[in-house]
N, C-alpha and C positions, 0 to 999 in steps of 0.2 A: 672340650667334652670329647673330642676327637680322640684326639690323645690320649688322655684317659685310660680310653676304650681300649685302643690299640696298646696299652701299656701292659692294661690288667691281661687284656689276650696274647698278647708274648707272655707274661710271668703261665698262665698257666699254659701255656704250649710248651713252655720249659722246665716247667714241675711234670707234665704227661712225659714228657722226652725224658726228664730223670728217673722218671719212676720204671719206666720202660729199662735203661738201661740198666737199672740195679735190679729188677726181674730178670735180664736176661745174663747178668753178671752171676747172681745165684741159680739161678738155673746151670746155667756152665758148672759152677763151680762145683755142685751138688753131683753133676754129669761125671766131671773128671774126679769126685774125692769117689764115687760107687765104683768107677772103671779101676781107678786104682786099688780101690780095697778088694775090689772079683781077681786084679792080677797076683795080688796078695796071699788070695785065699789058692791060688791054681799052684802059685812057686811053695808054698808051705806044704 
């Protein structure tokens, strides 16, 4: 029952850690594609 327990609460401490990281992977990414398109718009 122990186990279990500790089983299901890794999986979702590692679904929360995923979900985190791909938030903050598009976040980034959305960061650097607007930086890039303002440097875009400045050299044009």
């Amino acid at each position: 029952m122990l186990e279990k327990r500790s089983r299901s609460t890794l999986i979702s401490f590692t679904a929360a850690t995923t979900n985190t990281y791909m938030s903050c992977n598009a976040f980034s990414a959305a960061t650097i594609r607007s930086k890039s398109s303002s440097i875009d718009s400045i050299t044009s």
